[in-house]
PDBQT receptor file of N, H, CA, C and O in Angstrom, charges set to zero:
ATOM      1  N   UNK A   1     -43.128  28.530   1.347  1.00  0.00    +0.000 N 
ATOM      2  CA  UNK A   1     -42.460  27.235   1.543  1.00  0.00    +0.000 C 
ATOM      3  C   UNK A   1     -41.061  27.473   2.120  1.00  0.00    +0.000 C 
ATOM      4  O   UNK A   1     -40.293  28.257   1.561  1.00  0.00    +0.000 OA
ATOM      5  N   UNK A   2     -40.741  26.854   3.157  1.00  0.00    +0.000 N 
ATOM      6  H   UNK A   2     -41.365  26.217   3.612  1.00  0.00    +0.000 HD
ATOM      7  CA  UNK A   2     -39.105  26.518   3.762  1.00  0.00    +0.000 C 
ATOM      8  C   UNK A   2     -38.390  26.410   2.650  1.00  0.00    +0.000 C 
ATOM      9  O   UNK A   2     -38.675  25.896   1.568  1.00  0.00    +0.000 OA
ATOM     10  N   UNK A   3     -37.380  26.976   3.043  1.00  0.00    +0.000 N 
ATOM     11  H   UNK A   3     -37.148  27.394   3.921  1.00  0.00    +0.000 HD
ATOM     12  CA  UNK A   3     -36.026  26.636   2.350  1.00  0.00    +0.000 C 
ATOM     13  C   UNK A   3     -35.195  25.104   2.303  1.00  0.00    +0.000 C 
ATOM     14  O   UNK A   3     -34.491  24.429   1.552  1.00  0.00    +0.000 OA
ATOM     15  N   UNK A   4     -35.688  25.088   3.386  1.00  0.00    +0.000 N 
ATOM     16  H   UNK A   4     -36.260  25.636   3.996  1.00  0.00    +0.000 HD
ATOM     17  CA  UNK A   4     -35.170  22.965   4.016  1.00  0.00    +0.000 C 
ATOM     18  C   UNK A   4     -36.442  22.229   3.922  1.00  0.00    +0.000 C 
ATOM     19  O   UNK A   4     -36.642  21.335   4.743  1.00  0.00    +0.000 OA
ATOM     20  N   UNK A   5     -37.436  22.523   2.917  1.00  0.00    +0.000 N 
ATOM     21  H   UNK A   5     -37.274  23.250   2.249  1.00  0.00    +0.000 HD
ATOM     22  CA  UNK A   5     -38.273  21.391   2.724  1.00  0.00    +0.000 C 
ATOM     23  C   UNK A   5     -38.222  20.108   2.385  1.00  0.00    +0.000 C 
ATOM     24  O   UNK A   5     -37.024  20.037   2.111  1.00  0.00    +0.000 OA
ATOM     25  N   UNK A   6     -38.566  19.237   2.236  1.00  0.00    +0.000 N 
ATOM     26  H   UNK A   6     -39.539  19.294   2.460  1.00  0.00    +0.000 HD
ATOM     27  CA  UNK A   6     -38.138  18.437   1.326  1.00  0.00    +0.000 C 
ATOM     28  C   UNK A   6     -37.847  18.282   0.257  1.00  0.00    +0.000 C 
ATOM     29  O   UNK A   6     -36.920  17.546  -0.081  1.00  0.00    +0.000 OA
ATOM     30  N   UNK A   7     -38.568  18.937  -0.532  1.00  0.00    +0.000 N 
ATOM     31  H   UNK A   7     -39.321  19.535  -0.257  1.00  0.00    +0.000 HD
ATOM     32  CA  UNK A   7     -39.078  18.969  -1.684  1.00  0.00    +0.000 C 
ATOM     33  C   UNK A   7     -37.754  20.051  -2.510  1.00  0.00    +0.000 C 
ATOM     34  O   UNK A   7     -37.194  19.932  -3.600  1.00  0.00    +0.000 OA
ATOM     35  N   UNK A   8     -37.620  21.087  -1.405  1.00  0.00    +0.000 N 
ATOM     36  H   UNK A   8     -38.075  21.184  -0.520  1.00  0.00    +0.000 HD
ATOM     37  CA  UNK A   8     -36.004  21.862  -2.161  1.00  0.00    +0.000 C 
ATOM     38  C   UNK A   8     -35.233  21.367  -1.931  1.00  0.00    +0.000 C 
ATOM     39  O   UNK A   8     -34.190  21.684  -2.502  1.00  0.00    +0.000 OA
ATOM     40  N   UNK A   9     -35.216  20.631  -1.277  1.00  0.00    +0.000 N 
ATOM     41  H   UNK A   9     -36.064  20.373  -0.813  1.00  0.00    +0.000 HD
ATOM     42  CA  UNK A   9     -33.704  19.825  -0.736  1.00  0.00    +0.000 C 
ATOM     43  C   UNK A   9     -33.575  18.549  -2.045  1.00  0.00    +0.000 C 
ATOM     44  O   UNK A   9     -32.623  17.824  -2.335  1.00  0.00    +0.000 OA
ATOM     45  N   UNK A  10     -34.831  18.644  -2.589  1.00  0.00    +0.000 N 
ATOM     46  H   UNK A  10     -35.605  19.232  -2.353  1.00  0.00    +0.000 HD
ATOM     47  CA  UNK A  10     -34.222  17.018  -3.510  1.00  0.00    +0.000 C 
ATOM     48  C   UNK A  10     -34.891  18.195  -5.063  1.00  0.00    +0.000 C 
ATOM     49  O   UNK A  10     -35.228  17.596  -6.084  1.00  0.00    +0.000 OA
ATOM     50  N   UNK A  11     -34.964  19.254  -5.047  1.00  0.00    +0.000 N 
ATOM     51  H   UNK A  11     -34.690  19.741  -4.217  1.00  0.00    +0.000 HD
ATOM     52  CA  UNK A  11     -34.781  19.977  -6.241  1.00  0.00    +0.000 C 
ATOM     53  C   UNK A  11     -33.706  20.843  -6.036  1.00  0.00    +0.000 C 
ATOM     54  O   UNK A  11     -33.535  21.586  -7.003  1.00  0.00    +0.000 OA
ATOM     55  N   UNK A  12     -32.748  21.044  -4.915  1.00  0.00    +0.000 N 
ATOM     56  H   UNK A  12     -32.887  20.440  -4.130  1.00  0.00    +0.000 HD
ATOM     57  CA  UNK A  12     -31.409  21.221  -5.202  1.00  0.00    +0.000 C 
ATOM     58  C   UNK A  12     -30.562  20.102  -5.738  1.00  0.00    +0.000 C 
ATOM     59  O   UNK A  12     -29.842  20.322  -6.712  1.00  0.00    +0.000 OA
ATOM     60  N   UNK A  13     -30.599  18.884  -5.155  1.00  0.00    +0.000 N 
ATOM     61  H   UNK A  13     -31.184  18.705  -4.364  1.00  0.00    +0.000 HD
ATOM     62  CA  UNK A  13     -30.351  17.718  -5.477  1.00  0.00    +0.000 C 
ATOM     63  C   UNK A  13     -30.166  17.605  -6.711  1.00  0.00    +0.000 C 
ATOM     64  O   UNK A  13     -29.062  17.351  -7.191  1.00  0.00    +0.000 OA
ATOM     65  N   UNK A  14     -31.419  17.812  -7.516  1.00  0.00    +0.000 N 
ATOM     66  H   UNK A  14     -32.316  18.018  -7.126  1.00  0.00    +0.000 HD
ATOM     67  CA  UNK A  14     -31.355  17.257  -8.860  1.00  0.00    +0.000 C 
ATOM     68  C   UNK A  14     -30.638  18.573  -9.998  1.00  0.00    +0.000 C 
ATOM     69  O   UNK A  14     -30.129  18.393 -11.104  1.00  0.00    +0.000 OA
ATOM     70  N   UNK A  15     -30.779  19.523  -9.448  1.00  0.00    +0.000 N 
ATOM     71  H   UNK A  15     -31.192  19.669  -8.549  1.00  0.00    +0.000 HD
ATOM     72  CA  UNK A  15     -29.878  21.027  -9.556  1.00  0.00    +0.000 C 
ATOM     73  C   UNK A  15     -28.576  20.726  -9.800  1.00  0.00    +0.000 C 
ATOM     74  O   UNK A  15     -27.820  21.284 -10.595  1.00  0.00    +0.000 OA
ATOM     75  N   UNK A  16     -28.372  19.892  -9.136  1.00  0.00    +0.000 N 
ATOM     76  H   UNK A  16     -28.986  19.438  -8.490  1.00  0.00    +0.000 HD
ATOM     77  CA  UNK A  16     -26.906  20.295  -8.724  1.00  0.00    +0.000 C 
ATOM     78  C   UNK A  16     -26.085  18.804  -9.773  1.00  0.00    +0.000 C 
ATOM     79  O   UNK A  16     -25.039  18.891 -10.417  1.00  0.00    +0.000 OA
ATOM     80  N   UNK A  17     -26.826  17.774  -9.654  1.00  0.00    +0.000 N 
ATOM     81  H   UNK A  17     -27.675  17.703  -9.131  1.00  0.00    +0.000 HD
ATOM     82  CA  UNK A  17     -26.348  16.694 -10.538  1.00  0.00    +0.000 C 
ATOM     83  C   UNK A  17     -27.066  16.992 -12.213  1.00  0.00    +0.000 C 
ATOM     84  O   UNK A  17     -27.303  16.056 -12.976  1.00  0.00    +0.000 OA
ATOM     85  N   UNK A  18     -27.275  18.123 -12.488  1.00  0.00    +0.000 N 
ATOM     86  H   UNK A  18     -27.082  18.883 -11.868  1.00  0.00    +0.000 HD
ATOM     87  CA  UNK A  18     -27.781  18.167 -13.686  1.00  0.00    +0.000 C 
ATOM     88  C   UNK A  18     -26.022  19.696 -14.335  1.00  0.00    +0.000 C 
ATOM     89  O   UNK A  18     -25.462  19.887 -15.414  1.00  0.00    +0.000 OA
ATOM     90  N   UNK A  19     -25.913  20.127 -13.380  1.00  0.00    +0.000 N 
ATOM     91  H   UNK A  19     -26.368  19.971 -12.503  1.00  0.00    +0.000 HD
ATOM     92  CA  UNK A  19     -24.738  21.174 -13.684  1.00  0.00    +0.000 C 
ATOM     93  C   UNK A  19     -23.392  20.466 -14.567  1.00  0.00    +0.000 C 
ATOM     94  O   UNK A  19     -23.111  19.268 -14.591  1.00  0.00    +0.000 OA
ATOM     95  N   UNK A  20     -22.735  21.485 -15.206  1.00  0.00    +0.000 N 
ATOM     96  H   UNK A  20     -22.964  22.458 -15.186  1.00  0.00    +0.000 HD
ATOM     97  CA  UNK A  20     -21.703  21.332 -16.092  1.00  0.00    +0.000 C 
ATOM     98  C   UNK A  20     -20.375  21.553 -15.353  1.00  0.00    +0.000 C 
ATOM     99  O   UNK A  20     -19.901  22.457 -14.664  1.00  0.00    +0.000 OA
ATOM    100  N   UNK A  21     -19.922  20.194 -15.842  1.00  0.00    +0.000 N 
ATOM    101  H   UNK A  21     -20.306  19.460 -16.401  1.00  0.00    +0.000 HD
ATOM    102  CA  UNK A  21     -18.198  20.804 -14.919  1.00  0.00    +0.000 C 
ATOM    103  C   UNK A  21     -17.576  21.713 -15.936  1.00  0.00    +0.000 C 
ATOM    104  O   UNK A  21     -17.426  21.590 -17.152  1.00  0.00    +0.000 OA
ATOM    105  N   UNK A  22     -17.308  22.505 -15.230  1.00  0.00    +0.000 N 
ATOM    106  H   UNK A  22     -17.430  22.605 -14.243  1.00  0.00    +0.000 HD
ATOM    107  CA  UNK A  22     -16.302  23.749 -15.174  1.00  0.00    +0.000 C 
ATOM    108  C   UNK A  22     -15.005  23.927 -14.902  1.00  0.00    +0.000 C 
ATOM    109  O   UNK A  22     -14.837  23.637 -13.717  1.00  0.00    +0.000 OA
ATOM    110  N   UNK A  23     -13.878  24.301 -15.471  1.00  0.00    +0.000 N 
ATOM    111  H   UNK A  23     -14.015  24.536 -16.433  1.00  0.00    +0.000 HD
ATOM    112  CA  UNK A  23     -12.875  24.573 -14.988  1.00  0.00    +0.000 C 
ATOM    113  C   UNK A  23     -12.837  26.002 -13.843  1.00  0.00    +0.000 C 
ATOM    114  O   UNK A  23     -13.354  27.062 -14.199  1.00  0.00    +0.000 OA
ATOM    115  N   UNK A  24     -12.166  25.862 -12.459  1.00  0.00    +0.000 N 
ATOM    116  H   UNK A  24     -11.746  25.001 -12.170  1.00  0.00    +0.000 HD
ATOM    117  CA  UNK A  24     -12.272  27.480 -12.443  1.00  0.00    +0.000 C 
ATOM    118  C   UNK A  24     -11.722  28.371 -12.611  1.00  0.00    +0.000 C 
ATOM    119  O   UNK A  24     -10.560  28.335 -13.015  1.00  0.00    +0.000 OA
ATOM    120  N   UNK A  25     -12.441  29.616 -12.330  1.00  0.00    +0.000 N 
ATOM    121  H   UNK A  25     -13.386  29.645 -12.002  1.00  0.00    +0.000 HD
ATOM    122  CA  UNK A  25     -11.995  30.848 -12.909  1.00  0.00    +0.000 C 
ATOM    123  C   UNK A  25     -10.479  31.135 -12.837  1.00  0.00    +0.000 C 
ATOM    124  O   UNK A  25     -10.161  31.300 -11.660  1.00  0.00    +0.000 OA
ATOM    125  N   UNK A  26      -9.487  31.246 -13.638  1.00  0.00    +0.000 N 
ATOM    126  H   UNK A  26      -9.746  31.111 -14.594  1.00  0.00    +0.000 HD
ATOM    127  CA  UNK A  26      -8.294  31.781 -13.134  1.00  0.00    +0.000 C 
ATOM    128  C   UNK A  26      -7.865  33.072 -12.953  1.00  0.00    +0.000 C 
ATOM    129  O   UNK A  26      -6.735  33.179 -12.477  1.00  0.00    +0.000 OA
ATOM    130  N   UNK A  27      -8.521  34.180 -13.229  1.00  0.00    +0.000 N 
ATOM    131  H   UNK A  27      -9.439  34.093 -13.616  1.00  0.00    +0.000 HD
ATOM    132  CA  UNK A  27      -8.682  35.348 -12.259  1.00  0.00    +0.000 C 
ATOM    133  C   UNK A  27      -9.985  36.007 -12.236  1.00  0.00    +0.000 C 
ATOM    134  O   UNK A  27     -10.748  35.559 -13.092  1.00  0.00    +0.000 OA
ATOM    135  N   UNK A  28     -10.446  36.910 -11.531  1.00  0.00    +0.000 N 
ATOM    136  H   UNK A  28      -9.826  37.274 -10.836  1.00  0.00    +0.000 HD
ATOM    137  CA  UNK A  28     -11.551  37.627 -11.320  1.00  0.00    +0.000 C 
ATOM    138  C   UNK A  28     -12.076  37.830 -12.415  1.00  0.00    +0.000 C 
ATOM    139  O   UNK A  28     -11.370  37.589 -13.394  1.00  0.00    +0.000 OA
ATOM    140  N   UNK A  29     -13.199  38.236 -12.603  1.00  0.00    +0.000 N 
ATOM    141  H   UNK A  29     -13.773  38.431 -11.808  1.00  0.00    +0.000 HD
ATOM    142  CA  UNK A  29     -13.818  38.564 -13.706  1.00  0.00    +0.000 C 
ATOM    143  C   UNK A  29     -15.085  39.222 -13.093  1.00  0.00    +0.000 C 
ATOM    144  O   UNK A  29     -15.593  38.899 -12.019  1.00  0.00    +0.000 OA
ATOM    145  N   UNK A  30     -15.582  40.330 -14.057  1.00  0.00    +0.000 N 
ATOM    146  H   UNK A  30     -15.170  40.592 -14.929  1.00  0.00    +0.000 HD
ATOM    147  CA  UNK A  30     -16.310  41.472 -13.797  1.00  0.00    +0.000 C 
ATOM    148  C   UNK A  30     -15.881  42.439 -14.589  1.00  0.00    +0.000 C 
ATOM    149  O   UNK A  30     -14.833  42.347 -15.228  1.00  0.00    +0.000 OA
ATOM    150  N   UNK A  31     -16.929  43.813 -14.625  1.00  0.00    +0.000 N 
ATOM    151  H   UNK A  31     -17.780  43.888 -14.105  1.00  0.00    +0.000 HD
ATOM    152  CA  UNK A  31     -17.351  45.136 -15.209  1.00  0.00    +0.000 C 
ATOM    153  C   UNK A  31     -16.793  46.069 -14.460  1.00  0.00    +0.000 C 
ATOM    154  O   UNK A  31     -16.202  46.983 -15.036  1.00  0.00    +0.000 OA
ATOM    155  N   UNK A  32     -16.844  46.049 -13.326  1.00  0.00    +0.000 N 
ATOM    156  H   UNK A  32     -17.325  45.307 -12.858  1.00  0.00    +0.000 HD
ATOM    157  CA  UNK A  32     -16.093  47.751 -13.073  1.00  0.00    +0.000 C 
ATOM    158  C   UNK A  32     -15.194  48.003 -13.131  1.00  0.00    +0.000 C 
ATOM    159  O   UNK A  32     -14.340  47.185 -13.472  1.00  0.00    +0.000 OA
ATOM    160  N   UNK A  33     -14.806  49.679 -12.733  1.00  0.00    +0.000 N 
ATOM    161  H   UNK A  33     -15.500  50.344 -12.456  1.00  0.00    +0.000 HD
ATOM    162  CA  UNK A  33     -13.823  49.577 -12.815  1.00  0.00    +0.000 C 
ATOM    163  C   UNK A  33     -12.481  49.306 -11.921  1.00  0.00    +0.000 C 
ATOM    164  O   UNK A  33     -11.384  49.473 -12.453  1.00  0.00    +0.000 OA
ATOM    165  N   UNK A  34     -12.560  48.958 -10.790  1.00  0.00    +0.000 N 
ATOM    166  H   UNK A  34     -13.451  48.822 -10.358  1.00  0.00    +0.000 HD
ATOM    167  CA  UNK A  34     -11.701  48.073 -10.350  1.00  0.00    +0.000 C 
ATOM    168  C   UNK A  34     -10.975  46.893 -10.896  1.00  0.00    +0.000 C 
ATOM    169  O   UNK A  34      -9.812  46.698 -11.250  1.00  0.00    +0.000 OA
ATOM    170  N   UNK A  35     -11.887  46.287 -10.852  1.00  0.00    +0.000 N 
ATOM    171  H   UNK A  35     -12.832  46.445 -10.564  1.00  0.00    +0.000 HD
ATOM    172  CA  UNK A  35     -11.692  44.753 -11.317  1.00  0.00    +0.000 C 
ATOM    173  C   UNK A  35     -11.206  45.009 -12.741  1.00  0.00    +0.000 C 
ATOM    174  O   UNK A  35     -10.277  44.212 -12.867  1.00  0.00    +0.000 OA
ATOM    175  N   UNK A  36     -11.307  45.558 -13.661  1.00  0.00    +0.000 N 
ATOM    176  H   UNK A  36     -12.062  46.206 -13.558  1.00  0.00    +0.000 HD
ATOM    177  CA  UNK A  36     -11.081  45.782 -15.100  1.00  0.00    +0.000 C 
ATOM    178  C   UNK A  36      -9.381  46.289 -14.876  1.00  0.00    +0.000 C 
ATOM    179  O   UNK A  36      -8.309  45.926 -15.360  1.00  0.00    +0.000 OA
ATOM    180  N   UNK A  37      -9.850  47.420 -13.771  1.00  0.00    +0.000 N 
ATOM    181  H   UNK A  37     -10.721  47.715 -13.378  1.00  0.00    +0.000 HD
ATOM    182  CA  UNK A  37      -7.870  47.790 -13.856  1.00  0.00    +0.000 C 
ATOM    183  C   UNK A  37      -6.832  46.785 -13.423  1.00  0.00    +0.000 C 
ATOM    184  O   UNK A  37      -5.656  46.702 -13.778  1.00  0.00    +0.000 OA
ATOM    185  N   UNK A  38      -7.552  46.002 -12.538  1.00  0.00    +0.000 N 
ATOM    186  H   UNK A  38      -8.507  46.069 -12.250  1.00  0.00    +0.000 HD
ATOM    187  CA  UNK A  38      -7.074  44.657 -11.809  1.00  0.00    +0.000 C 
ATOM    188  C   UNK A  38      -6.659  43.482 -12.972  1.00  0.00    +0.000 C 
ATOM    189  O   UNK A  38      -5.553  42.943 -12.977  1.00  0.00    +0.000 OA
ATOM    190  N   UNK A  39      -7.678  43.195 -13.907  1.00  0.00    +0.000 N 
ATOM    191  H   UNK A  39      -8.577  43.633 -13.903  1.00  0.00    +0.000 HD
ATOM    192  CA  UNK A  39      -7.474  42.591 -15.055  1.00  0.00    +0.000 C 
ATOM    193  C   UNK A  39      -6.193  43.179 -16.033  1.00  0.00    +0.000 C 
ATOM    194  O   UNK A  39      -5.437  42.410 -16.626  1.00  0.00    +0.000 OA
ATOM    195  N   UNK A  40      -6.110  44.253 -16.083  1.00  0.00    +0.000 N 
ATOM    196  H   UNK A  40      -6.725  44.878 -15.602  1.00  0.00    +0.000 HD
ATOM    197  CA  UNK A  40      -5.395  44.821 -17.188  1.00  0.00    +0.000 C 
ATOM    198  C   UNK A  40      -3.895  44.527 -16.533  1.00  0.00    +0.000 C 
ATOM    199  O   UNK A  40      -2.972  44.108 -17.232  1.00  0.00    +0.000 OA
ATOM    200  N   UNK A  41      -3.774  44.760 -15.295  1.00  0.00    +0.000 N 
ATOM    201  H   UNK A  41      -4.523  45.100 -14.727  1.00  0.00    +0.000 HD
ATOM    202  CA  UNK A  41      -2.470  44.234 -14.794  1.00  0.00    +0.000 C 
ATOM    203  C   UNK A  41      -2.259  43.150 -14.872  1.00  0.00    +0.000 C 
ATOM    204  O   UNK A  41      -1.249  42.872 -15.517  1.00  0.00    +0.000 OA
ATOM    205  N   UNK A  42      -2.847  42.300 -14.439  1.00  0.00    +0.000 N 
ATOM    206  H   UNK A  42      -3.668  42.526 -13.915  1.00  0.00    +0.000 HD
ATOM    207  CA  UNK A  42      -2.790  41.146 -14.807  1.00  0.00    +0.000 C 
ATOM    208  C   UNK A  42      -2.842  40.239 -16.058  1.00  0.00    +0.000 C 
ATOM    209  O   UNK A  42      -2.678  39.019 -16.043  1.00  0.00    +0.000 OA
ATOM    210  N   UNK A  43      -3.053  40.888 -16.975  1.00  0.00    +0.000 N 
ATOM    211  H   UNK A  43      -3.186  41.879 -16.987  1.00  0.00    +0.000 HD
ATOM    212  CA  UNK A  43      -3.106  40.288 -18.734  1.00  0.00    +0.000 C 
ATOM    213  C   UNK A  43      -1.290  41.358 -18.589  1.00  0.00    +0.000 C 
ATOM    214  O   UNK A  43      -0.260  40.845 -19.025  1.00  0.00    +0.000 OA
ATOM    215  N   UNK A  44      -1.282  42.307 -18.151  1.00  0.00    +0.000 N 
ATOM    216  H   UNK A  44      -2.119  42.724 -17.796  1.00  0.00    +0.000 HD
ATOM    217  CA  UNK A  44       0.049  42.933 -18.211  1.00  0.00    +0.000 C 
ATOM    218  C   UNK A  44       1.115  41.740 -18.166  1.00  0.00    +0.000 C 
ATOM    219  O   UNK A  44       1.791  41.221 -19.055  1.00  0.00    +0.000 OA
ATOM    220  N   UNK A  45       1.005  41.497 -16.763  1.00  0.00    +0.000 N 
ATOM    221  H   UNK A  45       0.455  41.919 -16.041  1.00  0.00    +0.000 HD
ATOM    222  CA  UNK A  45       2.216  40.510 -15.869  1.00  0.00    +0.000 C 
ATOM    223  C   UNK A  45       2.049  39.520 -16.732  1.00  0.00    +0.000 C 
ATOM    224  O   UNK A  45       3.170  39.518 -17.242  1.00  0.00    +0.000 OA
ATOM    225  N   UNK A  46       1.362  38.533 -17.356  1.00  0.00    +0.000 N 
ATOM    226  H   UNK A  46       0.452  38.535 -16.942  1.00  0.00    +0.000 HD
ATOM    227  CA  UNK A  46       1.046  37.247 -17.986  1.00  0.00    +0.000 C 
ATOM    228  C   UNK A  46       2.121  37.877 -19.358  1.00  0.00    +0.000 C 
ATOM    229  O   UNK A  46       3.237  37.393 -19.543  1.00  0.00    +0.000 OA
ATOM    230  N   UNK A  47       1.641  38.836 -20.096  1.00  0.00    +0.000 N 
ATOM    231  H   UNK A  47       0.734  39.229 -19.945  1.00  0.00    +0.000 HD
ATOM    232  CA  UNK A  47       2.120  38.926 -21.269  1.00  0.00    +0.000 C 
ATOM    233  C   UNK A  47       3.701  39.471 -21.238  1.00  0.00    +0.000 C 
ATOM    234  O   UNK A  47       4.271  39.295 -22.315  1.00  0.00    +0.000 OA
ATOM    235  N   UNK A  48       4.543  40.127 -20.154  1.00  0.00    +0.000 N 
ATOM    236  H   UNK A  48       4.080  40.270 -19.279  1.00  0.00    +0.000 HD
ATOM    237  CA  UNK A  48       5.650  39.839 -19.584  1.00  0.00    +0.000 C 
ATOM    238  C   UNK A  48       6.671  38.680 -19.330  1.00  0.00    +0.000 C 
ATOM    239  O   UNK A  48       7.818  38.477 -19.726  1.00  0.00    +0.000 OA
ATOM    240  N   UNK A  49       5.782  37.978 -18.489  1.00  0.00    +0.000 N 
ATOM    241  H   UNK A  49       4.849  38.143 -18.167  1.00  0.00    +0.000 HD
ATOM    242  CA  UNK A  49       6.137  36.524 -18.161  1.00  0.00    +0.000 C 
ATOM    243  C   UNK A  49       5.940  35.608 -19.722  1.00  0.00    +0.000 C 
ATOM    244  O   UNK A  49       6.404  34.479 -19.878  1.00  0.00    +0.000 OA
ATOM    245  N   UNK A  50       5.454  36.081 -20.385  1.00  0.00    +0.000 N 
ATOM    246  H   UNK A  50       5.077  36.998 -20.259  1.00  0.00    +0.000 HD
ATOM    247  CA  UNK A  50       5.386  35.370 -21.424  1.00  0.00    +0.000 C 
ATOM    248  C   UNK A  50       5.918  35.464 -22.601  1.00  0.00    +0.000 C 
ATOM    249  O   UNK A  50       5.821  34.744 -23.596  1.00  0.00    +0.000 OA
ATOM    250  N   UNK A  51       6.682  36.741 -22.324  1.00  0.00    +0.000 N 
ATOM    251  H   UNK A  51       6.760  37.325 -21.517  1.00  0.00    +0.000 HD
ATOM    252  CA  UNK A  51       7.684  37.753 -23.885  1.00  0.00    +0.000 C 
ATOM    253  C   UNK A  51       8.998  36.955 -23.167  1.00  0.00    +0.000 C 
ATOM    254  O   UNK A  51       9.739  36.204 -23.802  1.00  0.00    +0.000 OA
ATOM    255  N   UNK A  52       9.164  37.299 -21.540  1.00  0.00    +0.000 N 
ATOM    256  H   UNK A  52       8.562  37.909 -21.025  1.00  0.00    +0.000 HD
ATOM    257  CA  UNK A  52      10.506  36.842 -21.001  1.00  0.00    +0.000 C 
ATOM    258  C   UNK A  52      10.672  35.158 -21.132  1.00  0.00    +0.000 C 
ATOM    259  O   UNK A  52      11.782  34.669 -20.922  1.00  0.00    +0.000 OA
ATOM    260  N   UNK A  53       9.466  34.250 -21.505  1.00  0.00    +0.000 N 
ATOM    261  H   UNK A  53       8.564  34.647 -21.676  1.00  0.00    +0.000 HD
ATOM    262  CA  UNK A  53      10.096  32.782 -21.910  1.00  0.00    +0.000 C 
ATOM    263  C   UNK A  53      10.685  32.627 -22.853  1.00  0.00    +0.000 C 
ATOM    264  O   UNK A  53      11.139  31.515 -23.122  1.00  0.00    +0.000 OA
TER     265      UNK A  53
């Protein structure tokens, strides 16, 4: 079956009005280790900015 059938096009439809609002993400999020060292700076800088208020 197509991707642009009808039939997916109105079961994305109903997909998509059945979803939960969400706030979004305010930083990355993920497992490796990039992103984890990326996180840790960043909970760093926050908890800085947040000793210095």
């Amino acid at each position: 079956m197509s991707k642009t059938s009808l039939k997916n096009i109105q079961k994305q439809k109903k997909k998509a009005r059945r979803v939960i609002a969400r706030p979004a993400q305010s930083r990355i999020q993920g497992n490796t280790a990039g992103v984890r060292s990326r996180l840790k700076k960043l909970a760093g800088k926050a908890r800085a900015k947040k000793a210095s208020a």
